[in-house]
C-alpha positions in Angstrom: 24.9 3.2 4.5 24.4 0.0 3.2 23.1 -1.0 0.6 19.4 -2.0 -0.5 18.3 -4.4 -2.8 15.3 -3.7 -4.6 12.7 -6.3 -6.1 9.5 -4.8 -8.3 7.5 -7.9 -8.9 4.7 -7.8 -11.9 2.5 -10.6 -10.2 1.2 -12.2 -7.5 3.3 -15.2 -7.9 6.8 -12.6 -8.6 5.8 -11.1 -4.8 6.0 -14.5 -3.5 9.8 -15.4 -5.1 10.7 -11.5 -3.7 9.5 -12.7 -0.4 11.3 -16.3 -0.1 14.2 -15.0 -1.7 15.2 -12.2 0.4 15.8 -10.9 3.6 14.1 -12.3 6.8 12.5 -8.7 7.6 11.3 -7.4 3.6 10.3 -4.2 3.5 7.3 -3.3 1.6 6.1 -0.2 -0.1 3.4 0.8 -2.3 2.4 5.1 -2.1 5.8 5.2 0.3 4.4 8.5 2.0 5.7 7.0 5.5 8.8 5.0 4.6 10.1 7.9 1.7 10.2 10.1 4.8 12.2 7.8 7.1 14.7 7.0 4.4 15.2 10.7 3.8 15.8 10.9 7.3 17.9 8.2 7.2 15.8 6.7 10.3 14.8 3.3 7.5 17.9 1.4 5.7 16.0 -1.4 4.5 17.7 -4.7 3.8 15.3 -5.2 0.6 12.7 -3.3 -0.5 10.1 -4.5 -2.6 7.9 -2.5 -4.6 4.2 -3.8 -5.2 3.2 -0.9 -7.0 3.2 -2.9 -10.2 1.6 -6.3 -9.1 -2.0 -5.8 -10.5 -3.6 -7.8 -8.5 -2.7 -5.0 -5.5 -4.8 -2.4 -7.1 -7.9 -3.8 -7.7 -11.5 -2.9 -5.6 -14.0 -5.6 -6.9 -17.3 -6.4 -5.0 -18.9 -9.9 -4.6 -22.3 -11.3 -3.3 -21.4 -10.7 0.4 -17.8 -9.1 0.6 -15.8 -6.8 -0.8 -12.3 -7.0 -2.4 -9.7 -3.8 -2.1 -6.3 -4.4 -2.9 -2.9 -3.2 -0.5 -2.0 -0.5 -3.1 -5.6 0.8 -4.0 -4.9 4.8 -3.2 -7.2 6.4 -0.4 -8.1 8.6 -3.0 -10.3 5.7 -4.6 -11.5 4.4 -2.2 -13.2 8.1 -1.7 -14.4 8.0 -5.4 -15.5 4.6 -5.5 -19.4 4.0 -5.6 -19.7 1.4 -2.5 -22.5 -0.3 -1.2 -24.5 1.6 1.8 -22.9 -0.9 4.1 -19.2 0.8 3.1 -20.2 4.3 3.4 -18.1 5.0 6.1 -15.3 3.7 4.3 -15.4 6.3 1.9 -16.4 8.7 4.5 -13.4 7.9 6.5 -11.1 7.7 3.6 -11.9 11.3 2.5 -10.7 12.4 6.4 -6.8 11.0 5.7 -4.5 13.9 5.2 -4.4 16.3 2.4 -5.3 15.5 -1.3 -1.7 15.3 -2.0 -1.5 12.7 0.5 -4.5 10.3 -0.3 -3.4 10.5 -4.0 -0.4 8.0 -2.8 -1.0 7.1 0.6 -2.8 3.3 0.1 -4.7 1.5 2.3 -2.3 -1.1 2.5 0.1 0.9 3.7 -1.9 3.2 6.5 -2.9 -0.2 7.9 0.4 -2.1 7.9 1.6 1.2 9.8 -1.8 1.7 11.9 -1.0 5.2 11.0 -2.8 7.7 12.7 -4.2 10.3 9.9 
């Protein structure tokens, strides 16, 4: 087992020294519910893994004149409490369909897209 270095940047401009400063092939993680698995497994042994869980700017949902803003590490389960426009209501509808409560409570939609996962 080798071993992993871990980066937990605090900003936007910390994520970008993690990434140019590492490995070739970072690995990312925000709610972790598919990469905590395959490191129990021992199927992941990331190089480096950076944790964006405390970069603000990852967590915000903020809506403009004709677009919407919703971070990497904004949990499913926001999304699914968040008032959105008529235009986004399948978004929430959607969201609320992704594995258990347990699950959407971490899971973020960063991560299920990065992964295409399937719930």
């Amino acid at each position: 087992m080798r071993e992993t270095i871990v980066f937990r940047p605090d900003s936007i401009q910390a994520l970008v020294k993690a990434l140019q400063a590492g490995s070739s092939k970072p690995t990312l993680i925000a709610g972790g519910t598919d990469l905590v698995i395959k490191l129990q497994k021992r199927i992941s042994e990331p190089e480096q893994l950076i944790v964006l869980g405390d970069v603000p700017e990852m967590k915000v949902i903020s809506e403009h004149a004709k677009w919407m803003w919703i971070g990497a590490s904004v949990r499913i389960s926001e999304l699914e409490k968040k008032a959105l426009p008529l235009e986004l209501l399948a978004l929430r509808d959607a969201a609320s369909e992704i594995g258990s409560v347990q699950i959407r409570n971490i899971a973020t939609i960063g991560g299920n897209i990065a992964n295409a996962s399937p719930s």
